[in-house]
TIRO-2110 file (N, C-alpha, C; in Angstrom, 1 decimal):
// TIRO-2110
-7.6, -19.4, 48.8, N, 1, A
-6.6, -19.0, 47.8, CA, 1, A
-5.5, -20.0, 47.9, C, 1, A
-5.2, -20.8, 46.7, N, 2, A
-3.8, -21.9, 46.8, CA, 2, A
-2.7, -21.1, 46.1, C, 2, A
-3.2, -20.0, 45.5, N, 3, A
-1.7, -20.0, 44.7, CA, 3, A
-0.5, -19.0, 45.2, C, 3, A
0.1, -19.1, 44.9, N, 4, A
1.4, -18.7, 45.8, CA, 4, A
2.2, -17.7, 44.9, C, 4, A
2.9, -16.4, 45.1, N, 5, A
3.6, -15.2, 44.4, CA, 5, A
5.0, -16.2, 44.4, C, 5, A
5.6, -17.2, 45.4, N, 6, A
6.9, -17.3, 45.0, CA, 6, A
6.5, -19.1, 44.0, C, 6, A
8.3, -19.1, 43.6, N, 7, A
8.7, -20.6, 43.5, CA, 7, A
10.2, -20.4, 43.6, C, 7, A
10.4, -21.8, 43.8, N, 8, A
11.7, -21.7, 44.5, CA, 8, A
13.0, -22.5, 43.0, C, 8, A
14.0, -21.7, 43.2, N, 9, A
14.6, -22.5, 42.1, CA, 9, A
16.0, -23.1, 42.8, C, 9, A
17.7, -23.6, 42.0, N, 10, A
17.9, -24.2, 42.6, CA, 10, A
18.6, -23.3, 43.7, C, 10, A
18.8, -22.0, 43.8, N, 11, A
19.5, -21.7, 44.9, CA, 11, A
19.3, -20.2, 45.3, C, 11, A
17.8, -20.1, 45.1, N, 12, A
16.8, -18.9, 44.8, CA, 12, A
15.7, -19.1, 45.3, C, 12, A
14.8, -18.3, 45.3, N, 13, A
13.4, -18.1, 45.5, CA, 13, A
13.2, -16.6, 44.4, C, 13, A
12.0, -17.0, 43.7, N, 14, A
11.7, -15.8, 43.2, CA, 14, A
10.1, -15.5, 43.5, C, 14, A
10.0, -14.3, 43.4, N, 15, A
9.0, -13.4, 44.2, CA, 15, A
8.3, -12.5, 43.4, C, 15, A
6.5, -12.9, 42.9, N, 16, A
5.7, -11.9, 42.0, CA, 16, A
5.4, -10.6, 43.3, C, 16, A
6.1, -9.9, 43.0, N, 17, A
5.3, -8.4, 43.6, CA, 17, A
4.8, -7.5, 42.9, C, 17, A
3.4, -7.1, 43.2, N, 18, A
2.6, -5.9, 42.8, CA, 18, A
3.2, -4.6, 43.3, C, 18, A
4.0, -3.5, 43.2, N, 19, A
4.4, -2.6, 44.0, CA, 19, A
3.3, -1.3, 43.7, C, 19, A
3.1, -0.7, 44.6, N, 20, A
2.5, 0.6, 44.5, CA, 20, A
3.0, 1.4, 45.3, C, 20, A
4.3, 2.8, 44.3, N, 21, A
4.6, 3.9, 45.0, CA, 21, A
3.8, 4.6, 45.3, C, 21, A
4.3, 5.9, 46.3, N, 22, A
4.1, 7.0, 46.9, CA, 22, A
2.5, 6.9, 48.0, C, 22, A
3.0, 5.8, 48.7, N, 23, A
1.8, 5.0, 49.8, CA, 23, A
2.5, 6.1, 50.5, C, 23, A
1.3, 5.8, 51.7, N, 24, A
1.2, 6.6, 52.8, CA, 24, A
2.8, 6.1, 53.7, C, 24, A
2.8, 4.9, 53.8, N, 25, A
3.9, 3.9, 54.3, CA, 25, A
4.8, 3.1, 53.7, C, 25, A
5.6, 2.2, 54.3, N, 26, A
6.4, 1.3, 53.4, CA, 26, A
5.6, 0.4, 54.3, C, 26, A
5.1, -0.9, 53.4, N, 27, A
4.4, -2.1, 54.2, CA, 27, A
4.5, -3.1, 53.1, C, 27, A
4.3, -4.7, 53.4, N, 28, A
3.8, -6.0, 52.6, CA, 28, A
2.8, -5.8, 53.2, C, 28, A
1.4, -5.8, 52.1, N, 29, A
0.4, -5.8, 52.8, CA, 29, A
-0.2, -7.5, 52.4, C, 29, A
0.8, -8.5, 52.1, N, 30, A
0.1, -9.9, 52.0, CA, 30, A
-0.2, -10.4, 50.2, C, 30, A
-0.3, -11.5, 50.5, N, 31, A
-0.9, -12.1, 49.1, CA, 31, A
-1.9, -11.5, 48.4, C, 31, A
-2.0, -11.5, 47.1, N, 32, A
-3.2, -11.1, 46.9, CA, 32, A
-3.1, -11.3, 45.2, C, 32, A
-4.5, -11.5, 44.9, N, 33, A
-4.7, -11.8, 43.4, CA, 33, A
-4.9, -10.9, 42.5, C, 33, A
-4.3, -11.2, 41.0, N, 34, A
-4.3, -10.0, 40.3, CA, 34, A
-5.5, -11.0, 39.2, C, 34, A
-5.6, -9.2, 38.6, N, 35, A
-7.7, -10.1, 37.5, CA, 35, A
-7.0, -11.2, 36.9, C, 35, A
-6.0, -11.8, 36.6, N, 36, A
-6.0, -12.6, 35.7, CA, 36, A
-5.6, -13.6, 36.8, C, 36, A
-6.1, -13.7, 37.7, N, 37, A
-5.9, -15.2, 38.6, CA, 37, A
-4.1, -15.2, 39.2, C, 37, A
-3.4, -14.6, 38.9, N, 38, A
-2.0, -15.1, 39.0, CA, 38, A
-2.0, -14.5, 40.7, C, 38, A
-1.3, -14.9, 41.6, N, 39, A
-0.3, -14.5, 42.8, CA, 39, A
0.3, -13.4, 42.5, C, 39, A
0.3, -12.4, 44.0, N, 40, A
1.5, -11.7, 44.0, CA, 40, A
1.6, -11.4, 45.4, C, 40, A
2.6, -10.8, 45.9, N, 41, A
2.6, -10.1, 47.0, CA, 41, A
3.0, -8.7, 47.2, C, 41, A
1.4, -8.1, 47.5, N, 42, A
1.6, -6.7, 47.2, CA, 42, A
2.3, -5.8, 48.4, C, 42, A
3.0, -4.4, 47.9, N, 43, A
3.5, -4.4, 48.6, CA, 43, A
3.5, -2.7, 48.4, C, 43, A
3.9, -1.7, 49.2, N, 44, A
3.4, -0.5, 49.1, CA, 44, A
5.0, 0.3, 49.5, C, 44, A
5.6, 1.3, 49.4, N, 45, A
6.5, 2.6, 49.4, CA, 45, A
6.2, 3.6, 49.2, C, 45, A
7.0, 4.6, 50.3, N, 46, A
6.7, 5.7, 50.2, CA, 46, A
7.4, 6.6, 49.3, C, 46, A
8.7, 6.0, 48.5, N, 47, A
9.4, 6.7, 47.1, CA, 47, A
8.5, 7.1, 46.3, C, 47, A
8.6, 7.9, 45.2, N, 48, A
8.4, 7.8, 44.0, CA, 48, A
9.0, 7.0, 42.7, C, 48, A
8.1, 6.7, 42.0, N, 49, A
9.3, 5.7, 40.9, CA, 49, A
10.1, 6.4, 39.9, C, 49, A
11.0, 7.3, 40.1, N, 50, A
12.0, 7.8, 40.2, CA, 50, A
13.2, 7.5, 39.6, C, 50, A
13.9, 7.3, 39.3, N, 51, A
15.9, 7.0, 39.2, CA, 51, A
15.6, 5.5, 40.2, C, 51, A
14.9, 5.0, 40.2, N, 52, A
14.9, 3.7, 40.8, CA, 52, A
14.4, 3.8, 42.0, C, 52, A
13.9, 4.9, 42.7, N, 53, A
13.8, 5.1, 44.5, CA, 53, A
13.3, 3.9, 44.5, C, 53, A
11.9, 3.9, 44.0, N, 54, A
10.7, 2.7, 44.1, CA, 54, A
11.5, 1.5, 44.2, C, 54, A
11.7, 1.0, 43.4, N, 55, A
12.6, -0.2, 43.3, CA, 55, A
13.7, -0.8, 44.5, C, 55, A
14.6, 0.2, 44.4, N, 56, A
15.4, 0.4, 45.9, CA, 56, A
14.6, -0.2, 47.3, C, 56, A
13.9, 1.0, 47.4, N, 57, A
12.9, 1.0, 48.6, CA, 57, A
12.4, -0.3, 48.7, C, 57, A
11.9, -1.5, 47.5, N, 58, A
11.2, -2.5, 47.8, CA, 58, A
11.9, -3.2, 48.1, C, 58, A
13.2, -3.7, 47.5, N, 59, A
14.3, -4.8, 47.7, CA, 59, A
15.0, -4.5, 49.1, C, 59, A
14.9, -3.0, 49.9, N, 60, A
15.0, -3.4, 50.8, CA, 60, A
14.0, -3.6, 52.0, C, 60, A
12.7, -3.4, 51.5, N, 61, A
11.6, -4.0, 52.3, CA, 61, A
11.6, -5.0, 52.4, C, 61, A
11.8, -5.8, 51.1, N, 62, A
11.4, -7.9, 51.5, CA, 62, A
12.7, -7.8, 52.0, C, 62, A
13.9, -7.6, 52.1, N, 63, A
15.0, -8.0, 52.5, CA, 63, A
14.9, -7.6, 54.3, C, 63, A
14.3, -6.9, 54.4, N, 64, A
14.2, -6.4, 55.8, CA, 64, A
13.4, -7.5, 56.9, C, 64, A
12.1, -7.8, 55.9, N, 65, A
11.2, -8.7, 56.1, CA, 65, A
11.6, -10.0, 56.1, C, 65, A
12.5, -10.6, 55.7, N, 66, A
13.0, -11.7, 55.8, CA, 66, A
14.1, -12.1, 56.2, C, 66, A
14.6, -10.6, 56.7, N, 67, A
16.0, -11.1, 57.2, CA, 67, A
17.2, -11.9, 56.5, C, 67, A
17.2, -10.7, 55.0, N, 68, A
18.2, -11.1, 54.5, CA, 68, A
19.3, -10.1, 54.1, C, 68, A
20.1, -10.4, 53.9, N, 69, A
21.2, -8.8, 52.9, CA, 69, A
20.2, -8.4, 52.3, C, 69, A
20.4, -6.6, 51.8, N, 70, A
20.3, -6.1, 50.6, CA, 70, A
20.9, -6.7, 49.3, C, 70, A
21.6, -7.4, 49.3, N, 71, A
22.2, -7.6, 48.1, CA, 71, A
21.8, -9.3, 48.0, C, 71, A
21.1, -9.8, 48.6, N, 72, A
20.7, -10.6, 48.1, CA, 72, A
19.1, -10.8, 47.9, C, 72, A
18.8, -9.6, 47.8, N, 73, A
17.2, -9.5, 46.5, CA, 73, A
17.5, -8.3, 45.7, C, 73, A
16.8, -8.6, 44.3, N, 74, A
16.9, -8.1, 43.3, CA, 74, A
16.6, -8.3, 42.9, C, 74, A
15.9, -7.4, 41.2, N, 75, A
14.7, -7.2, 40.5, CA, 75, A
15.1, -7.7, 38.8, C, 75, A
14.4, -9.0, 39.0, N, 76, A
14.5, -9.8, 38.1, CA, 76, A
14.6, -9.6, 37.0, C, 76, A
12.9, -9.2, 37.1, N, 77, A
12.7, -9.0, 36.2, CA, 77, A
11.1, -7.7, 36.2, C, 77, A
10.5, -6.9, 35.4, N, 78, A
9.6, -5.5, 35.6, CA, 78, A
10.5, -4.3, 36.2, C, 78, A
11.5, -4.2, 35.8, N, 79, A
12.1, -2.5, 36.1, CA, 79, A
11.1, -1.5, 36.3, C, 79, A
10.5, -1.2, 35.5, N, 80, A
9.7, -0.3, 35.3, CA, 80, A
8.4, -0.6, 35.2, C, 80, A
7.7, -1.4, 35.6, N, 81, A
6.1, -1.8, 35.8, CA, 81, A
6.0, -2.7, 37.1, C, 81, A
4.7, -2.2, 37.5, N, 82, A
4.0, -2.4, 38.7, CA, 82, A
4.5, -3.6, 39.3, C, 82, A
4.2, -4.7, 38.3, N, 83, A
4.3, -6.6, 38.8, CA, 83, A
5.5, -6.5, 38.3, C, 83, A
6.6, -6.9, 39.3, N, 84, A
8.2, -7.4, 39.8, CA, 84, A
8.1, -8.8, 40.1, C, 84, A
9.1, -9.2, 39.2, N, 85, A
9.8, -10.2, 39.8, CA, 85, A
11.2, -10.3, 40.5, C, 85, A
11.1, -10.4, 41.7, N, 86, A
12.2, -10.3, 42.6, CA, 86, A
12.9, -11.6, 42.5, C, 86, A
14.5, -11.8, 42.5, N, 87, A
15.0, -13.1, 42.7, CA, 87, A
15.9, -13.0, 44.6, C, 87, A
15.6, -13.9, 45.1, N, 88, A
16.3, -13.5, 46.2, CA, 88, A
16.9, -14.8, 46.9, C, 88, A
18.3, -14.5, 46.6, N, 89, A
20.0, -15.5, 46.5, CA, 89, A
19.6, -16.3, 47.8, C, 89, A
19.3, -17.7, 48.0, N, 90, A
20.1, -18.0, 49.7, CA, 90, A
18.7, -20.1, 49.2, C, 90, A
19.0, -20.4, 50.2, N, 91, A
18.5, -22.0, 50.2, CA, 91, A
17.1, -22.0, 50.1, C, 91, A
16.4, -22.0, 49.0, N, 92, A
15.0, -22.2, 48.6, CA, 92, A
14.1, -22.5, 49.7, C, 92, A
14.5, -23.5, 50.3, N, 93, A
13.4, -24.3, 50.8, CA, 93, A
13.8, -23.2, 52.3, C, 93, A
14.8, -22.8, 53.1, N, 94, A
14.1, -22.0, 53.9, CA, 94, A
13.6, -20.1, 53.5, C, 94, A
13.8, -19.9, 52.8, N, 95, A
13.0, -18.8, 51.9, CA, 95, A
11.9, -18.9, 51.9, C, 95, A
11.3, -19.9, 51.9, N, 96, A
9.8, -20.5, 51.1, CA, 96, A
9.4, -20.6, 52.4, C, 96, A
9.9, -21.3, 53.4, N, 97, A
9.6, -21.2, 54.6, CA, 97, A
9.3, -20.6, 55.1, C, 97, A
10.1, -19.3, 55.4, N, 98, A
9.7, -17.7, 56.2, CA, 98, A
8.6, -17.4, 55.2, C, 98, A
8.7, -17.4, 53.8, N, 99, A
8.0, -16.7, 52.9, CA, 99, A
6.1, -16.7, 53.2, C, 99, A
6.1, -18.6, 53.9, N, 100, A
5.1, -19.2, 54.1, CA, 100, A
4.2, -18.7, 55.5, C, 100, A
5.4, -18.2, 56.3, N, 101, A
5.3, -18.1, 57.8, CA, 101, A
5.0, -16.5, 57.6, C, 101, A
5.4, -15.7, 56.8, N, 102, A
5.4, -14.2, 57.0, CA, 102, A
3.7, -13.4, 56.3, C, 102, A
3.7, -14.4, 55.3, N, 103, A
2.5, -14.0, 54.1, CA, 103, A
1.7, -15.2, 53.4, C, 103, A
0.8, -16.0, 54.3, N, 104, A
0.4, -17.0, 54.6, CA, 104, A
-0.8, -16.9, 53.4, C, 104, A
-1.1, -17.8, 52.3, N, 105, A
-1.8, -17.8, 51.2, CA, 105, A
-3.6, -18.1, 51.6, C, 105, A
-4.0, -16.9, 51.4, N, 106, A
-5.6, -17.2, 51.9, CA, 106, A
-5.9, -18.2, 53.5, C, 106, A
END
């Protein structure tokens, strides 16, 4: 697998996530492909999608995971559907870095 859920922009990284509430746990369970070929990185909570729980809950899972503020990820774009695009504030290239080191592509 080459293709990758992020890209990096100039003072960003943005992030395809698949999310699926009301999982047993809160986890990234890793890269993975959706039918149409594209990247994502799926990721699982135990909210419901709710007044936003879901959403909440995930921005602060990759933020936890990466060791960054809460407030510097946030949902781009898919409010309300499964595949999120997260944008998350801080120096591309080491984002992409951890991103690489945390959820390694195939």
């Amino acid at each position: 697998m080459t293709a990758l859920p992020w890209s990096a922009g100039a003072d960003h990284l943005r992030l395809r996530v698949r999310l699926t509430p009301r999982a047993a746990t809160d986890r990234i369970e890793g890269v993975a492909l959706l039918s149409d070929g594209s990247a994502v990185l799926a990721a699982r909570v135990r909210t419901a999608p709710e007044d936003n729980a879901a959403n909440l809950a995930l921005t602060r899972l990759v933020a936890a995971a990466l060791d960054l503020p809460r407030s510097a990820v946030t949902i781009a774009a898919g409010h309300k559907a499964r595949v999120k695009e997260l944008r998350l504030a801080g120096d591309p290239a080491a984002l992409t870095a951890a991103a690489a080191r945390l959820w390694p592509a195939g």
